[in-house]
KEMARNU-11789 format. One record per atom (N, C-alpha, C): x, y negated, z negated; chain; residue number from 1; atom name. Coordinates in steps of 0.1 Angstrom, whole numbers, plus 2048, in hexadecimal, padded with zeros to 3 digits. Last residue first. Layout:
{atom {X; Y; Z}; "A"; NUM; "CA"};
...
//
This chain:
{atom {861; 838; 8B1}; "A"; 130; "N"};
{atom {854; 83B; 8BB}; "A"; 130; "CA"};
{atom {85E; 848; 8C8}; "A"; 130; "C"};
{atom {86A; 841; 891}; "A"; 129; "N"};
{atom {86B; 83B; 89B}; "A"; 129; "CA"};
{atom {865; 840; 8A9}; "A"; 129; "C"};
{atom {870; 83F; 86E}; "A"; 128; "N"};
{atom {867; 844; 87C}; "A"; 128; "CA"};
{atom {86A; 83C; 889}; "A"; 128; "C"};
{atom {882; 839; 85F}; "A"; 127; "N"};
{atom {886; 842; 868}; "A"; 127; "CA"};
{atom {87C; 846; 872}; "A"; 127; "C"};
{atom {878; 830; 84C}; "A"; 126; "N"};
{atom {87F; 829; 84F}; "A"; 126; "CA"};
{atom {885; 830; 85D}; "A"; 126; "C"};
{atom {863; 844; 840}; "A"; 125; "N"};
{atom {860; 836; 846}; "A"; 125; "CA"};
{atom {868; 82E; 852}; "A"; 125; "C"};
{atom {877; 850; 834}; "A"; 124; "N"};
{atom {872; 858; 840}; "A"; 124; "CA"};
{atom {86C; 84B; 844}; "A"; 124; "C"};
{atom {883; 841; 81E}; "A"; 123; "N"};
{atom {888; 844; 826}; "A"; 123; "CA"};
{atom {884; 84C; 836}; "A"; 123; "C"};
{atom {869; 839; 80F}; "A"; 122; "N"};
{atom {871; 830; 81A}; "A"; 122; "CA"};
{atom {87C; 832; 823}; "A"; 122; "C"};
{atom {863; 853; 809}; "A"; 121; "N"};
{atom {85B; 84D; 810}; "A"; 121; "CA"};
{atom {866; 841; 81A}; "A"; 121; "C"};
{atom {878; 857; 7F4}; "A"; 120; "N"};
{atom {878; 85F; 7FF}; "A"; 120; "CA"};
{atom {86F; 857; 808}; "A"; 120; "C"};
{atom {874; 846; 7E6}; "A"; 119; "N"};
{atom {882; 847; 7EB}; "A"; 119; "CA"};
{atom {882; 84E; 7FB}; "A"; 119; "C"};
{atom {85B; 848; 7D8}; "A"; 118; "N"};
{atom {85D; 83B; 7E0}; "A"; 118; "CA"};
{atom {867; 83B; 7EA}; "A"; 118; "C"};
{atom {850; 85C; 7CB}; "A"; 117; "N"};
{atom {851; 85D; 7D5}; "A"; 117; "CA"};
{atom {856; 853; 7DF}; "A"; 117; "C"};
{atom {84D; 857; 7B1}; "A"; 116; "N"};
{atom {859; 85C; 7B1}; "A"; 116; "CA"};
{atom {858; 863; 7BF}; "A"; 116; "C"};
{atom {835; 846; 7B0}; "A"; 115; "N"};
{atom {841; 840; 7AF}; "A"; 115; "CA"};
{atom {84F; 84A; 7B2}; "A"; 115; "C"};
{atom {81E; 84A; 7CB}; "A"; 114; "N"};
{atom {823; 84D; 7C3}; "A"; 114; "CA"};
{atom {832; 84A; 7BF}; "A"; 114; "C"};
{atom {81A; 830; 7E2}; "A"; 113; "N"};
{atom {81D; 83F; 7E3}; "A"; 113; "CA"};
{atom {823; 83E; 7CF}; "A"; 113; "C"};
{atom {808; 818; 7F6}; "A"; 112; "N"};
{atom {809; 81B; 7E8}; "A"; 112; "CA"};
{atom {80F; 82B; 7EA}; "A"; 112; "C"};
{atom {812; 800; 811}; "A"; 111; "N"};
{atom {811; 813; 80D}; "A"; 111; "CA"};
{atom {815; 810; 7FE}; "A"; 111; "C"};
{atom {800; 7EB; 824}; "A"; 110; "N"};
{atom {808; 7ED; 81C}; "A"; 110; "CA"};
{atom {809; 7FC; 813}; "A"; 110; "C"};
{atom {80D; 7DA; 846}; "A"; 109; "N"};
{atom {7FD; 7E2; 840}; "A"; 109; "CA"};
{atom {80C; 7E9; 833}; "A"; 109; "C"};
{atom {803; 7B5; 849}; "A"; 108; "N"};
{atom {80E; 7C2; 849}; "A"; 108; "CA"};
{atom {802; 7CA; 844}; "A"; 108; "C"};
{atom {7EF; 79E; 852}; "A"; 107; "N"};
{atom {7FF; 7A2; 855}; "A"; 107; "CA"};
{atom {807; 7AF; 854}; "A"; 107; "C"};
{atom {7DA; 7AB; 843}; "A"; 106; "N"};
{atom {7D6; 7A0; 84E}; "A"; 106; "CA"};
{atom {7E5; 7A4; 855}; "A"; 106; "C"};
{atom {7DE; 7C9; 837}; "A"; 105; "N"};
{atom {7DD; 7BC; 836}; "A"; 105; "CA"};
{atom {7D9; 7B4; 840}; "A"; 105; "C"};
{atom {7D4; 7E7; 82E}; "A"; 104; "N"};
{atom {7D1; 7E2; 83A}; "A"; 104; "CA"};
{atom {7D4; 7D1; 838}; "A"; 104; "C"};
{atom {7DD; 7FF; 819}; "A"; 103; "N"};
{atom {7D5; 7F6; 817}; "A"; 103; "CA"};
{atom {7DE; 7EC; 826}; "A"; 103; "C"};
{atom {7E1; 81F; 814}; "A"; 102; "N"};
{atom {7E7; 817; 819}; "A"; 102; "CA"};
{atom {7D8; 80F; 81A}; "A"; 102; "C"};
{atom {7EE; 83B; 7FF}; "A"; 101; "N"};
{atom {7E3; 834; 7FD}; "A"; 101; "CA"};
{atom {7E5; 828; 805}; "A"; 101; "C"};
{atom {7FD; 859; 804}; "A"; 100; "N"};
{atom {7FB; 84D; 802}; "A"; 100; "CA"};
{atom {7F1; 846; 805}; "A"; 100; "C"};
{atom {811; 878; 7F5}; "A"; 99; "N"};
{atom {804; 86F; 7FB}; "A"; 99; "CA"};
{atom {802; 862; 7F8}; "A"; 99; "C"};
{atom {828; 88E; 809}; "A"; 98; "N"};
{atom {823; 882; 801}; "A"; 98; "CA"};
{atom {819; 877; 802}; "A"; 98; "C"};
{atom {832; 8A2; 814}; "A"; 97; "N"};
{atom {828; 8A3; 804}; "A"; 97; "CA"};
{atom {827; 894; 800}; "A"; 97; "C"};
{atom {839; 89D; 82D}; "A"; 96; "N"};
{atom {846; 8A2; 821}; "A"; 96; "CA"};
{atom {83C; 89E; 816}; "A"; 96; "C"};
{atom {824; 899; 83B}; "A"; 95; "N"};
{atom {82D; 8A9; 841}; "A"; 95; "CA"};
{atom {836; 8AC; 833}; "A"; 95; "C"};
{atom {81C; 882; 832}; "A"; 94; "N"};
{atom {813; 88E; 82E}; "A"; 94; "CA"};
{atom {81A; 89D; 833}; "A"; 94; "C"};
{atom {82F; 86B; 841}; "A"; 93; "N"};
{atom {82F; 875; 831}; "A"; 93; "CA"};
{atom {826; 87C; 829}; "A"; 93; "C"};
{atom {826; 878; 85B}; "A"; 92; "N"};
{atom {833; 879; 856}; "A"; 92; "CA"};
{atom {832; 879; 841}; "A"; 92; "C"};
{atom {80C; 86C; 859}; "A"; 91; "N"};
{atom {80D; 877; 85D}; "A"; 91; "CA"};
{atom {81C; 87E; 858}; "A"; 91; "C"};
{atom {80F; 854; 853}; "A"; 90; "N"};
{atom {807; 85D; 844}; "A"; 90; "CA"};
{atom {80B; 866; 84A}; "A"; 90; "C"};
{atom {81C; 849; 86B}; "A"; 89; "N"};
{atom {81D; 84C; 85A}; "A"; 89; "CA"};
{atom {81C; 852; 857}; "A"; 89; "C"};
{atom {804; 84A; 878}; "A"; 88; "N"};
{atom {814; 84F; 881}; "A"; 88; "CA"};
{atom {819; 850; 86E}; "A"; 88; "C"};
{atom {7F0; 843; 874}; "A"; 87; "N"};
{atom {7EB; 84E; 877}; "A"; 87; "CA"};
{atom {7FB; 856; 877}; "A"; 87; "C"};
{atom {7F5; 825; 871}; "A"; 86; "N"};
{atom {7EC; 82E; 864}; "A"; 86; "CA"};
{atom {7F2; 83B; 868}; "A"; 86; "C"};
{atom {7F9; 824; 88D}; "A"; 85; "N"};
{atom {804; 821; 888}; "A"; 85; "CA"};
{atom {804; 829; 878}; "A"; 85; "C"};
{atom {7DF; 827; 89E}; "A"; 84; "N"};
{atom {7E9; 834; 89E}; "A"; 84; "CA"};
{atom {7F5; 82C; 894}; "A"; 84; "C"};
{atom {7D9; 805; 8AC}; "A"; 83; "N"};
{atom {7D6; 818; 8AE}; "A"; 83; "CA"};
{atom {7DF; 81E; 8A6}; "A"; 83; "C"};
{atom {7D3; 7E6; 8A2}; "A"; 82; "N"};
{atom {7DD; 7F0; 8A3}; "A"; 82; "CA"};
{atom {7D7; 7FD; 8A2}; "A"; 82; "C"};
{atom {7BF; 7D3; 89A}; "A"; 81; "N"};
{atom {7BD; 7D8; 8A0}; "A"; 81; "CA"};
{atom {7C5; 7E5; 8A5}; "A"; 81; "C"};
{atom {7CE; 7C3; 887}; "A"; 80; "N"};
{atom {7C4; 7CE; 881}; "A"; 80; "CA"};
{atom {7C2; 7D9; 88A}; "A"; 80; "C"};
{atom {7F0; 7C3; 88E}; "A"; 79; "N"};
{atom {7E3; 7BD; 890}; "A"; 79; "CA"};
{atom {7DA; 7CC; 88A}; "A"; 79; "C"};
{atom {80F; 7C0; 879}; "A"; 78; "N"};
{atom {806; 7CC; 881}; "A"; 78; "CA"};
{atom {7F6; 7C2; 87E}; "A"; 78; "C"};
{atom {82B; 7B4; 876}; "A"; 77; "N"};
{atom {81D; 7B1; 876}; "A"; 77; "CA"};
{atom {815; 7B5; 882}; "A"; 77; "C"};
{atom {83D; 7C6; 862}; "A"; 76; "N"};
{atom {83B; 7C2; 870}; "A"; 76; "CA"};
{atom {82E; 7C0; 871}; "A"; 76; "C"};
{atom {841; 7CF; 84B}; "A"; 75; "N"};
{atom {84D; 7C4; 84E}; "A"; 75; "CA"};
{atom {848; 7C2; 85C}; "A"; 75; "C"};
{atom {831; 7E8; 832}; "A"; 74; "N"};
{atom {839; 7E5; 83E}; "A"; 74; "CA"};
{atom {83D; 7D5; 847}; "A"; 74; "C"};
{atom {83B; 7EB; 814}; "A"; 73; "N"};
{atom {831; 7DE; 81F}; "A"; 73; "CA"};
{atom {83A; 7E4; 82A}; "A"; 73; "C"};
{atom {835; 800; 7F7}; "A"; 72; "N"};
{atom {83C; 7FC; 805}; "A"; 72; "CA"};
{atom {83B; 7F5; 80B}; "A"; 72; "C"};
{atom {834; 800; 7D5}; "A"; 71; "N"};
{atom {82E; 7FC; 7E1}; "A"; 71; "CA"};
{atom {836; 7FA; 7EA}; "A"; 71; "C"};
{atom {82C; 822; 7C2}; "A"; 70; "N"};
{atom {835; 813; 7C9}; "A"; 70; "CA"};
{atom {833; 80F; 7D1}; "A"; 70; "C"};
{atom {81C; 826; 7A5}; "A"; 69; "N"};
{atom {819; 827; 7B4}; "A"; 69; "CA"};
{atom {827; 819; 7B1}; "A"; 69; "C"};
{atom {810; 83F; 78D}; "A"; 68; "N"};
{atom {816; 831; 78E}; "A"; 68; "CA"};
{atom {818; 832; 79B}; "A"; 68; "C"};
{atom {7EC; 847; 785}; "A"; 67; "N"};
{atom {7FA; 84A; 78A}; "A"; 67; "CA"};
{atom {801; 83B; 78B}; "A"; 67; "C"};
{atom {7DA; 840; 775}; "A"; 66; "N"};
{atom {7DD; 851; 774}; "A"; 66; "CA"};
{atom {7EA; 850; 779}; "A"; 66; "C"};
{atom {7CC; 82A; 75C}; "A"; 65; "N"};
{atom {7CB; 82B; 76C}; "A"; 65; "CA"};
{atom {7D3; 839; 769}; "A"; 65; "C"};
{atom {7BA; 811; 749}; "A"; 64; "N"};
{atom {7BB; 81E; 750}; "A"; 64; "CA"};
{atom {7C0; 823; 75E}; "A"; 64; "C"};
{atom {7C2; 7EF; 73F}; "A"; 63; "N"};
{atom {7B8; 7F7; 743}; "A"; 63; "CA"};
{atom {7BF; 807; 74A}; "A"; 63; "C"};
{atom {7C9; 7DC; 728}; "A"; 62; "N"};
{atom {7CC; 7EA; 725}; "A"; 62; "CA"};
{atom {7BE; 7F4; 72E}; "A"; 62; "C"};
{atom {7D6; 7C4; 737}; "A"; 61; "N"};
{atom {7C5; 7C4; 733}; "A"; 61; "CA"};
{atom {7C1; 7D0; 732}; "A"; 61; "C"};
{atom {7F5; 7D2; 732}; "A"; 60; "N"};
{atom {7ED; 7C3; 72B}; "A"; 60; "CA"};
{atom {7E2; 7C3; 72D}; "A"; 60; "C"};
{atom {7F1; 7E7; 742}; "A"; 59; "N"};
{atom {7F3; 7E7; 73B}; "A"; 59; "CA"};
{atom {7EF; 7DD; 732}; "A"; 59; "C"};
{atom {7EF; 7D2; 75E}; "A"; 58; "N"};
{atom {7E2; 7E0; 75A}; "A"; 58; "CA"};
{atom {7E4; 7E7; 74C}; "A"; 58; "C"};
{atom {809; 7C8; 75C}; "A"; 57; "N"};
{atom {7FB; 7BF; 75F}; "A"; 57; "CA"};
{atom {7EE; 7C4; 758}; "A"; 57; "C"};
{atom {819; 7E0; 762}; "A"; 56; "N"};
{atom {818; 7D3; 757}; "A"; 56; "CA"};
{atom {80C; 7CC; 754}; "A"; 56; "C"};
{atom {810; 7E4; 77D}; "A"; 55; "N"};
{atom {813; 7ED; 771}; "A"; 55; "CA"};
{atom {812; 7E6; 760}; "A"; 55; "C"};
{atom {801; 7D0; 78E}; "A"; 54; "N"};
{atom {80D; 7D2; 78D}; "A"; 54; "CA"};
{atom {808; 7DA; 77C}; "A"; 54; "C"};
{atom {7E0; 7DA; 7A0}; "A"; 53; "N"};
{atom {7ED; 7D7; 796}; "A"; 53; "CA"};
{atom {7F8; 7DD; 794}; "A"; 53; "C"};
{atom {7C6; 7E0; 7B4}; "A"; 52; "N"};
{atom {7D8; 7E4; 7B5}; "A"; 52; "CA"};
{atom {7DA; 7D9; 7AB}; "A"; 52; "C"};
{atom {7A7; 7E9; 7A6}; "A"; 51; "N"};
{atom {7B0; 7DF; 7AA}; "A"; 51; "CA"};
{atom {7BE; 7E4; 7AE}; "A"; 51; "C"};
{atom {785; 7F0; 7B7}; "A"; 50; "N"};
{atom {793; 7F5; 7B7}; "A"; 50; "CA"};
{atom {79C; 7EC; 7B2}; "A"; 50; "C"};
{atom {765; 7F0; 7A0}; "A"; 49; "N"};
{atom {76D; 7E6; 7AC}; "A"; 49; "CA"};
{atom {77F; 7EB; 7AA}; "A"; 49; "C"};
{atom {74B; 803; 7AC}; "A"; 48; "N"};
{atom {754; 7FA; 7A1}; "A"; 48; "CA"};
{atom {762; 7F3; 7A9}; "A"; 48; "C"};
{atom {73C; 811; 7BC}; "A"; 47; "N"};
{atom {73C; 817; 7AA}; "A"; 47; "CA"};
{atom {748; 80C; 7A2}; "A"; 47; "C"};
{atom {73F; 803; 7D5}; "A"; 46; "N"};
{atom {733; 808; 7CE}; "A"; 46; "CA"};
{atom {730; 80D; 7BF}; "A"; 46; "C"};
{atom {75D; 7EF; 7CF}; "A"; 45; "N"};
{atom {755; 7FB; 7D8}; "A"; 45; "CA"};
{atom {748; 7FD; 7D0}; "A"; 45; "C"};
{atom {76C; 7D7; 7DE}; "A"; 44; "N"};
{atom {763; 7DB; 7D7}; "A"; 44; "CA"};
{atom {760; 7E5; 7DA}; "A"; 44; "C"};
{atom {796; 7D6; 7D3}; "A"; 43; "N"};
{atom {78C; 7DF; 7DE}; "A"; 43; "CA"};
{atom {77F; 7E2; 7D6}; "A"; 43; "C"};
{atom {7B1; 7C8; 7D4}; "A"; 42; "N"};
{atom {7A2; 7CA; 7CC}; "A"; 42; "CA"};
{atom {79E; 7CE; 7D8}; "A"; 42; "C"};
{atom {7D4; 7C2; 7CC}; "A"; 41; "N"};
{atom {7C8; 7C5; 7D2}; "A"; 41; "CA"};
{atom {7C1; 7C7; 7CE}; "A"; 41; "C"};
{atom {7E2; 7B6; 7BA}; "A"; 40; "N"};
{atom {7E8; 7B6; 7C7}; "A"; 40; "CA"};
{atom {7E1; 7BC; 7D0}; "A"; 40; "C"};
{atom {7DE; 79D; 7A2}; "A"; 39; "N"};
{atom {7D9; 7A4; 7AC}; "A"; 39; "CA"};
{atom {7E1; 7A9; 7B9}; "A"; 39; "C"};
{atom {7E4; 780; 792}; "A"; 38; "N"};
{atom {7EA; 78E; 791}; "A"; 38; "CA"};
{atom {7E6; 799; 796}; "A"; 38; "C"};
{atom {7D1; 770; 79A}; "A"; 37; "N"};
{atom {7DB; 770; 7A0}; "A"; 37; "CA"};
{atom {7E7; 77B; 7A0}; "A"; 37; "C"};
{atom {7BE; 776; 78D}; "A"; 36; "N"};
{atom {7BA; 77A; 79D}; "A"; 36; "CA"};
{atom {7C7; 778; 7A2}; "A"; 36; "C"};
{atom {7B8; 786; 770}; "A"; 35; "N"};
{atom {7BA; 77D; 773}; "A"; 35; "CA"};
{atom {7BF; 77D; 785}; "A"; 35; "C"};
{atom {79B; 794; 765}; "A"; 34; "N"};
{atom {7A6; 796; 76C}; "A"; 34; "CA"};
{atom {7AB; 783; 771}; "A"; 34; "C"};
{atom {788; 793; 752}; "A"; 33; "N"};
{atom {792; 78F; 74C}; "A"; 33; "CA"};
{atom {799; 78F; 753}; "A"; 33; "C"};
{atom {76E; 796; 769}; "A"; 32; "N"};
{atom {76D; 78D; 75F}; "A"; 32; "CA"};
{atom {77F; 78A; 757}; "A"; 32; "C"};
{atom {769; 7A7; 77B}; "A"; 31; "N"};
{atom {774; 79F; 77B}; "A"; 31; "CA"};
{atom {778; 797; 772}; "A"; 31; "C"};
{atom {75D; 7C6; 774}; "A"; 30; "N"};
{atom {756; 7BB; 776}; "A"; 30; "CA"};
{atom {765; 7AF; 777}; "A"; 30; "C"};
{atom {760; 7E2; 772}; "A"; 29; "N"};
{atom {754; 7DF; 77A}; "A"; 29; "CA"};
{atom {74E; 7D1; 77B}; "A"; 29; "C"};
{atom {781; 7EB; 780}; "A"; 28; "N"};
{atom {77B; 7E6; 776}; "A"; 28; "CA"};
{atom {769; 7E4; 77C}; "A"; 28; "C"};
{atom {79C; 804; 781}; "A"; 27; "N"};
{atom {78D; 806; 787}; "A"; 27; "CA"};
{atom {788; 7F9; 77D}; "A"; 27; "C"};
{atom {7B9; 808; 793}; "A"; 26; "N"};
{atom {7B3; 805; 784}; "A"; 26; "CA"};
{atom {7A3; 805; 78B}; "A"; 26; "C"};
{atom {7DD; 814; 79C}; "A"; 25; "N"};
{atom {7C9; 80E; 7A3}; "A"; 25; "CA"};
{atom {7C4; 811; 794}; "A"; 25; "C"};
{atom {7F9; 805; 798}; "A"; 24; "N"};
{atom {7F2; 80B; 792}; "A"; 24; "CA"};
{atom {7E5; 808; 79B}; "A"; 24; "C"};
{atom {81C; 801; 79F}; "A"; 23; "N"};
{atom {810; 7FB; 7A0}; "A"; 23; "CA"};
{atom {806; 807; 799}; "A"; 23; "C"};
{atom {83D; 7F0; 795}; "A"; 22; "N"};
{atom {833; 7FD; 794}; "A"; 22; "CA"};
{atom {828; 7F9; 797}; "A"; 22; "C"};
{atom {85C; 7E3; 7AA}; "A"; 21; "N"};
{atom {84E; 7DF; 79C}; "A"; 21; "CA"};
{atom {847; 7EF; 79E}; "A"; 21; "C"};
{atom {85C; 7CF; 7C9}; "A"; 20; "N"};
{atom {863; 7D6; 7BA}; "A"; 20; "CA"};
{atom {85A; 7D6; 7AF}; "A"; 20; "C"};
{atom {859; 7E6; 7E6}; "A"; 19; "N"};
{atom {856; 7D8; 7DE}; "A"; 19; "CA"};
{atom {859; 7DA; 7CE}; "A"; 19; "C"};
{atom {86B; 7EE; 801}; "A"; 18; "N"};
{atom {866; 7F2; 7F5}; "A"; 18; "CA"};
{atom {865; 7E6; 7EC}; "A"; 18; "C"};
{atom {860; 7EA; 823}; "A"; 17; "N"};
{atom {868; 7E4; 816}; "A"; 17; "CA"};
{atom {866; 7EB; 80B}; "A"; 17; "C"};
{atom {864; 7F6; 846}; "A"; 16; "N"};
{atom {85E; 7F7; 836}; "A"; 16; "CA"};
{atom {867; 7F2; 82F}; "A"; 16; "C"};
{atom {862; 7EC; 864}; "A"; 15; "N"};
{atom {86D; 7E9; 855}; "A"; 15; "CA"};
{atom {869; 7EC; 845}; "A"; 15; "C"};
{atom {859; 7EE; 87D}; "A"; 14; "N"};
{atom {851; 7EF; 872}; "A"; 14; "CA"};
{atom {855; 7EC; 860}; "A"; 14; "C"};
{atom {862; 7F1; 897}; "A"; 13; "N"};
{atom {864; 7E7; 88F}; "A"; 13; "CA"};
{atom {860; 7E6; 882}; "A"; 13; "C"};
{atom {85A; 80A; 89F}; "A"; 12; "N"};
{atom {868; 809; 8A2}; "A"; 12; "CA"};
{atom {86A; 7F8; 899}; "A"; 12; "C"};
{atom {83F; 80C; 89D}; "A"; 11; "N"};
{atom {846; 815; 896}; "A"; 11; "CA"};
{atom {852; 80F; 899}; "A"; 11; "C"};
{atom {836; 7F5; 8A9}; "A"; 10; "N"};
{atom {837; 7F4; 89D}; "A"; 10; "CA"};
{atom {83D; 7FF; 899}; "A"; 10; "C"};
{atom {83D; 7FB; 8C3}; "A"; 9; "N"};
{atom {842; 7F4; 8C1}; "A"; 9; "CA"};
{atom {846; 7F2; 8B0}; "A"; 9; "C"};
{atom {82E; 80F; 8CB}; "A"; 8; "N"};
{atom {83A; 817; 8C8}; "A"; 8; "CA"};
{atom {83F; 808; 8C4}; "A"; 8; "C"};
{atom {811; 808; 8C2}; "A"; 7; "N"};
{atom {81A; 80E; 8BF}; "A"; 7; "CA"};
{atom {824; 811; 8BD}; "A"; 7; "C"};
{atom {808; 7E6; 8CA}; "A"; 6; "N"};
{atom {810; 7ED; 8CC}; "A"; 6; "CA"};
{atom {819; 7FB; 8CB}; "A"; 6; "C"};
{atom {7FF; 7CE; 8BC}; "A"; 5; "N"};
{atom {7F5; 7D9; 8C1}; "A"; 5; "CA"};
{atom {7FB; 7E6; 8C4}; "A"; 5; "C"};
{atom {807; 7B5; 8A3}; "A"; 4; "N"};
{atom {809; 7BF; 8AF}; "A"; 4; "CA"};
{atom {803; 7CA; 8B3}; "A"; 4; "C"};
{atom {7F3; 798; 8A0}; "A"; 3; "N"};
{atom {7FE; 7A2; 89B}; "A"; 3; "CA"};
{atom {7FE; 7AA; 8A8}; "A"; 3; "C"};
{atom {7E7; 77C; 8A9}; "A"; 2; "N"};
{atom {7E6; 786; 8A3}; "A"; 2; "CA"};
{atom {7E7; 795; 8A0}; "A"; 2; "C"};
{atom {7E8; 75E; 89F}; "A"; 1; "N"};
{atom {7F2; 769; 8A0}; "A"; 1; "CA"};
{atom {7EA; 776; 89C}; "A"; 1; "C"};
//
């Protein structure tokens, strides 16, 4: 299976969810106390390793982070391969100030936006259409 290529398809099916909870990006340089199943993402990079936590989580191994984030999933399983769907988004909520951080799944592609941006986001989310 491997997802939809489609544009106007995935804009017109795309169903953003709002997921429940606060998230946080944290920086560690080694994995050693994380526990993997409390992970909602990691990203290696060259100066250390990215994680997505739940708010809670990053508080309990009292690590650092700057903003609280909500998570969106979009609800239609966009192939990697998909053109322009990144591009159709961020574009709409970079017109109303808002920025987002989107992580690419196998199945859905997922939007971190600031917490007191979540209402609005899902609302224009929910409204794009091809």
């Amino acid at each position: 299976m491997n997802g939809e290529t489609n544009l106007n398809t995935l804009l017109n099916n795309m169903k953003p969810v709002l997921n429940t909870g606060s998230y946080v990006f944290c920086t560690v340089s080694n994995m050693n106390k994380i526990d993997l199943n409390q992970i909602v993402g990691l990203f290696k990079e060259e100066e250390s390793i990215t994680l997505i936590l739940s708010k809670a989580y990053a508080d309990e191994l009292g690590l650092e982070y700057f903003n609280m984030m909500s998570w969106i999933t979009l609800q239609v399983h966009s192939s990697l391969e998909a053109v322009g769907l990144t591009a159709a988004f961020s574009t709409i909520l970079a017109k109303n100030n808002i920025s987002c951080n989107v992580i690419a799944g196998y199945y859905h592609d997922h939007i971190f936006v600031l917490k007191e941006d979540a209402d609005k986001a899902i609302h224009l989310l929910y409204n794009i259409k091809s």
